[in-house]
BALOMI-232687 format. One line per 3 residues: number of its first residue (from 0); their letters; for each residue x, y, z of C-alpha. Coordinates in steps of 0.2 Angstrom, whole numbers, plus 5000, padded with zeros to 4 digits. Example, Ala and Ser with C-alpha at 12.3 -4.5 7.8 and 13.67 -1.06 7.14 Angstrom:
2
0) AS) 5062,4978,5039; 5068,4995,5036
! end
This chain:
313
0) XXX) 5062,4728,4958; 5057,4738,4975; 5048,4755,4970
3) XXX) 5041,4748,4954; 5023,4745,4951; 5015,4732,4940
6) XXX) 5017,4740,4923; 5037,4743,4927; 5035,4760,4932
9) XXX) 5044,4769,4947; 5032,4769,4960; 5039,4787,4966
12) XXX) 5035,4793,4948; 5019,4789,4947; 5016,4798,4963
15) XXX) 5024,4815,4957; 5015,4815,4940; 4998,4813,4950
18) XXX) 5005,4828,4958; 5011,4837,4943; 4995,4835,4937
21) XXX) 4984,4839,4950; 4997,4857,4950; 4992,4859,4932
24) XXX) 4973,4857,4934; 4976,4871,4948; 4983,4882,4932
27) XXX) 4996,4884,4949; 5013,4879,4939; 5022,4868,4927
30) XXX) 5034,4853,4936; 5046,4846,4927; 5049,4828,4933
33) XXX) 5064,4832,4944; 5051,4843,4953; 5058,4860,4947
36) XXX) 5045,4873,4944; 5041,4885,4930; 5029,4899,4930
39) XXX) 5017,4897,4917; 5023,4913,4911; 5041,4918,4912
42) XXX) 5047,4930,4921; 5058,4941,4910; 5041,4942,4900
45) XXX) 5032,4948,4915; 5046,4960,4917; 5045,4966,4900
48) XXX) 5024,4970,4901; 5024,4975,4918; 5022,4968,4934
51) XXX) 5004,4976,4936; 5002,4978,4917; 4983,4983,4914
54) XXX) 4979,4982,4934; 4969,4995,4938; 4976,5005,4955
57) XXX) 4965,5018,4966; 4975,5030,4975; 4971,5044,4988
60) XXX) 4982,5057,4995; 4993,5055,4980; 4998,5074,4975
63) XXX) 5014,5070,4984; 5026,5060,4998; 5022,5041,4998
66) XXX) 5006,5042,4987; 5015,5052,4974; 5030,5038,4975
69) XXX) 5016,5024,4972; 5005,5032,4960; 5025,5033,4948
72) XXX) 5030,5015,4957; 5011,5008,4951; 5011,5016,4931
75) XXX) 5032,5011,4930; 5025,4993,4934; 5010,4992,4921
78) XXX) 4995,4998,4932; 4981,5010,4925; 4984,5024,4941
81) XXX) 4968,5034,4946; 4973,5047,4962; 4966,5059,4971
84) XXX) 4972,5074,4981; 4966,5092,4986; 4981,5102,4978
87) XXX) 4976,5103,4961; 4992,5109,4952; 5000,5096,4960
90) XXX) 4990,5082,4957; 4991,5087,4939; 5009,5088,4938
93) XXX) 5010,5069,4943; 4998,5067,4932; 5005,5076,4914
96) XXX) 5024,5067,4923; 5017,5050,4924; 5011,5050,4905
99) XXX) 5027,5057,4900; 5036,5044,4906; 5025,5033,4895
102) XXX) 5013,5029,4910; 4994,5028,4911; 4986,5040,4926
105) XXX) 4972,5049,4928; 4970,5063,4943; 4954,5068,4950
108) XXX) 4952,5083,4962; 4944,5076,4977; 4945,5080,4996
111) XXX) 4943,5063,5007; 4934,5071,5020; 4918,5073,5009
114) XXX) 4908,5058,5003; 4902,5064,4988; 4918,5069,4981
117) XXX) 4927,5050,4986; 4910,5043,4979; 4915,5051,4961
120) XXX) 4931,5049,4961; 4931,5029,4962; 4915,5029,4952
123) XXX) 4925,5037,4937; 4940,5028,4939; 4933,5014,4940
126) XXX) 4922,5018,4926; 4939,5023,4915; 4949,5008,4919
129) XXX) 4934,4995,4922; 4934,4992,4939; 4947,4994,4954
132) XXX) 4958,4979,4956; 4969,4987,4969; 4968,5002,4981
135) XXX) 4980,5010,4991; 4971,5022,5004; 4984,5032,5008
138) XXX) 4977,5050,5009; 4984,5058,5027; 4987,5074,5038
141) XXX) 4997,5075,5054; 4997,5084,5071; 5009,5089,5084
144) XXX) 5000,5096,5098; 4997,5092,5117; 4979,5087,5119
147) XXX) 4974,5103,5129; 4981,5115,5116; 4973,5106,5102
150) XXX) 4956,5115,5097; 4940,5102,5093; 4939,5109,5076
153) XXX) 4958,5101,5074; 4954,5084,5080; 4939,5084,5072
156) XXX) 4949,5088,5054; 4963,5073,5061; 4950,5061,5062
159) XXX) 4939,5065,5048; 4956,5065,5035; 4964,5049,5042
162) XXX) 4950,5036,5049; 4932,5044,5041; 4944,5046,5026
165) XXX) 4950,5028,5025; 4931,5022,5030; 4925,5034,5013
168) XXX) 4937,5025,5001; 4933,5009,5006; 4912,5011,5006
171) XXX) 4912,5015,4989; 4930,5004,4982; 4921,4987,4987
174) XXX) 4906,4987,4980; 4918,4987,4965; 4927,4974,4971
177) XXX) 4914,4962,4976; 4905,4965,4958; 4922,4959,4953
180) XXX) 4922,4946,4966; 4941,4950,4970; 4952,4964,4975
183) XXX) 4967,4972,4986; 4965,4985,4998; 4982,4993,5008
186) XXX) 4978,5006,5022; 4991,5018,5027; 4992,5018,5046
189) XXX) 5008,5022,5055; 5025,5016,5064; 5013,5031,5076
192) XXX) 5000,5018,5081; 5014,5009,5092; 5024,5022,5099
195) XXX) 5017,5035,5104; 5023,5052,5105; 5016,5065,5119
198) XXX) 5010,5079,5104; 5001,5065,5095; 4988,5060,5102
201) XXX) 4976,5064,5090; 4988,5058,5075; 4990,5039,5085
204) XXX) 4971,5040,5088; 4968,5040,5068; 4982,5029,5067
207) XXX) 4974,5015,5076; 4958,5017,5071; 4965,5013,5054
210) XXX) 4971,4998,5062; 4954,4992,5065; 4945,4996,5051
213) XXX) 4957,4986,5043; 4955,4972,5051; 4937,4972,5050
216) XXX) 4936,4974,5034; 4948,4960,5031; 4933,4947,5041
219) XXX) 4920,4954,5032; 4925,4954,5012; 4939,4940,5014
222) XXX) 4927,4927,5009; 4923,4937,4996; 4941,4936,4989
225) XXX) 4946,4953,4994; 4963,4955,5006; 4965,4971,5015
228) XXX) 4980,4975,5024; 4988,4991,5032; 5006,4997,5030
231) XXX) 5014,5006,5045; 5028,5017,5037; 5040,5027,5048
234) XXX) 5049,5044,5050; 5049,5047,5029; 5060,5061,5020
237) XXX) 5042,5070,5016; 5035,5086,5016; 5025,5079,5030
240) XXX) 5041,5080,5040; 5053,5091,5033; 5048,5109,5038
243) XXX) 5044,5121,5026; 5061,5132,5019; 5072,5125,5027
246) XXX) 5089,5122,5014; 5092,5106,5007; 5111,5105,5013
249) XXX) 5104,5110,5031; 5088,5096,5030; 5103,5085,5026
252) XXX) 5112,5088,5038; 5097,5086,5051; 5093,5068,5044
255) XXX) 5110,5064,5047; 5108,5067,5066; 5091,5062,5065
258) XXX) 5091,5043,5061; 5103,5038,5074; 5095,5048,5089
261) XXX) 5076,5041,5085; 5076,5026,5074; 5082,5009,5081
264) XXX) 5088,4998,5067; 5092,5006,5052; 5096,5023,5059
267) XXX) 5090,5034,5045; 5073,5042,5037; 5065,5030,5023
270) XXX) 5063,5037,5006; 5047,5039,5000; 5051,5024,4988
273) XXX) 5054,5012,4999; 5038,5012,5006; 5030,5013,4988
276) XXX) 5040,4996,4985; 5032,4989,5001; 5015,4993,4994
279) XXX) 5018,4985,4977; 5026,4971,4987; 5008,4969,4998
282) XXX) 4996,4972,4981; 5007,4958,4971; 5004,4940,4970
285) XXX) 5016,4936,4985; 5005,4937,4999; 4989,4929,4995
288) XXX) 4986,4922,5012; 4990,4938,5021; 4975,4948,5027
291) XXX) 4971,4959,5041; 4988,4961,5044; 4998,4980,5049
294) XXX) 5015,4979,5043; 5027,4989,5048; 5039,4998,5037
297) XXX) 5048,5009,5048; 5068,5005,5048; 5065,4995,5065
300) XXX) 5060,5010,5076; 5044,5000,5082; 5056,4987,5087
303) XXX) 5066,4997,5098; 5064,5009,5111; 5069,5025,5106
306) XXX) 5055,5039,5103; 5053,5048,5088; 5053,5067,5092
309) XXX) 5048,5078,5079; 5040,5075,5063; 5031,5054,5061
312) X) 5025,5046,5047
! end
C-alpha cells in the first residue's frame, strides 16, 4: 500500500514520531500523534503558582507610576520583587502593600544616580533572592524646558537619572546574569525618543541614548543568553504627568480632551498597568528570539502625526 514502509507502518507516521521525539529530547513539548501540542506543564497549573513563581525581578524607580505598577504586576504573578526608589515612605508603602497582598518584595532606598548605592542595592537583592533573573530599569525623571532656558546643572541631573542611571543597573545586574549564564533585561525609554517635542530636548536626548545602550548591550551579552530589550510607553495617567493638586474630577476631565487632541490611535492616556503588562509580556517566555528591540507601548501616537504637548512618558 502507498505510504507504507517495510514493516507495514505509515510512512508519514514514522516521520512525525522522529519528530515527536526529537521535540521531546528538546524538553520543548509533548505531541500527540495528530500533531497537537501539550506543554509539559499545564497551564491552569502555571496559573495557579504563578506565572513568575520564584523569579527573582530587579526593579528601579519603583516607589510609584509604572514601576510601582510592575513591582505589584511582578509579586501578583509569583516573582520575588527587589525595587529601588529615592522616596523612602513611598517605597516602603509598596513594600508593606505588596506583602499584604500575600507578595514577596523587598525595597532598598537607593538613588540611580550614585554608583555605590545601585551597586548595593543589586548586590543585596540578588543576595536575598539568589540571583537576578529579570530586571526592569525603569528608574526616570522628565523635563520640559527650551534648551536655552535649561541650566547645565538640569541637563546634567536628566542625563545622569535616565541614561548614567540605566548604564548603573545594568554594570552591576550582569555580572549576575552571566554567573547565571541567562537573564532578562527591559529598559524604559520613551514614545519621546521618536517624536520629539520642542521642551524636550533633554528628556529625548536620555530617551535615545537608552535606545542605544540597549541595543549594545543586546550584541554583547546575547551570546551569553541574556535578552535586553526597551519598552517606549507613551503619555501614562502618572504623577510624572499629572500636575500636582489639581482635582480628580478636573484631571478627568483634561484626559478626556487630552487623548483625542495628541494620541493617534487609541486616543487616550495609558494606565500605568498596561504598560506593566507589556513588561511581563517582554520578561516571559514569549519572546525568546527578541532582542535589542524598542517597543512601543504608546496607544499608537508614534504612528501618527500628532505631537504630544504637555506632560510624556
Amino acid at each position: 500500500m502507498a505510504g507504507m514502509n517495510a514493516s507495514g507502518t505509515n510512512a508519514h507516521d514514522t516521520t512525525r514520531r522522529s519528530l515527536l521525539g526529537g521535540a521531546a529530547a528538546l524538553g520543548l513539548a509533548s505531541l500527540t500523534l495528530d500533531g497537537t501540542a501539550h506543554a509539559t506543564e499545564s497551564a491552569s497549573r502555571r496559573r495557579a503558582r504563578g506565572r513568575f513563581a520564584g523569579t527573582s525581578v530587579l526593579i528601579t524607580g519603583a516607589t510609584s507610576g509604572i514601576g510601582e505598577a510592575t513591582a505589584r504586576a511582578f509579586a501578583a504573578a509569583g516573582a520575588h520583587v527587589g525595587f529601588c526608589g529615592r522616596r523612602a515612605e513611598l517605597g516602603r508603602k509598596v513594600e508593606r502593600e505588596i506583602r499584604a497582598a500575600g507578595g514577596e518584595a523587598t525595597y532598598v532606598q537607593a538613588d540611580v544616580r550614585e554608583a555605590e548605592q545601585v551597586r548595593t542595592f543589586v548586590d543585596r537583592i540578588a543576595q536575598r533572592y539568589g540571583g537576578i533573573d529579570v530586571a526592569f530599569n525603569n528608574a526616570g525623571v522628565g523635563s520640559a524646558k527650551l534648551p536655552h532656558e535649561m541650566t547645565v546643572e538640569e541637563w546634567d541631573d536628566v542625563q545622569a537619572t535616565n541614561a548614567r542611571g540605566v548604564f548603573l543597573a545594568l554594570k552591576y545586574e550582569i555580572p549576575h546574569m552571566l554567573k547565571a549564564g541567562r537573564g532578562i533585561v527591559i529598559c524604559t525609554s520613551s514614545s519621546a525618543a521618536e517624536q520629539a517635542r520642542p521642551n524636550g530636548g533633554a528628556y529625548t536626548a536620555s530617551k535615545r541614548a537608552v535606545q542605544g545602550i540597549v541595543k549594545s548591550a543586546a550584541l554583547a551579552y546575547g551570546p551569553k543568553g541574556i535578552r535586553v530589550n526597551a519598552v517606549l510607553p507613551g503619555t501614562t495617567d502618572t504623577a510624572f504627568v499629572r500636575p500636582p493638586g489639581i482635582p480628580d474630577a478636573d484631571w478627568a476631565q483634561y484626559k478626556k480632551a487630552f487623548g483625542p487632541l495628541n494620541i493617534d490611535g487609541l486616543e487616550r492616556m495609558a494606565e500605568p498597568d498596561e504598560i506593566a503588562r507589556a513588561v511581563l509580556a517582554l520578561a516571559s517566555d514569549d519572546f525568546p528570539y527578541m532582542t535589542g528591540a524598542s517597543v512601543a507601548v504608546d496607544g499608537g501616537s508614534t504612528a501618527g502625526r500628532k505631537m504630544i504637548r504637555p506632560g510624556g512618558a
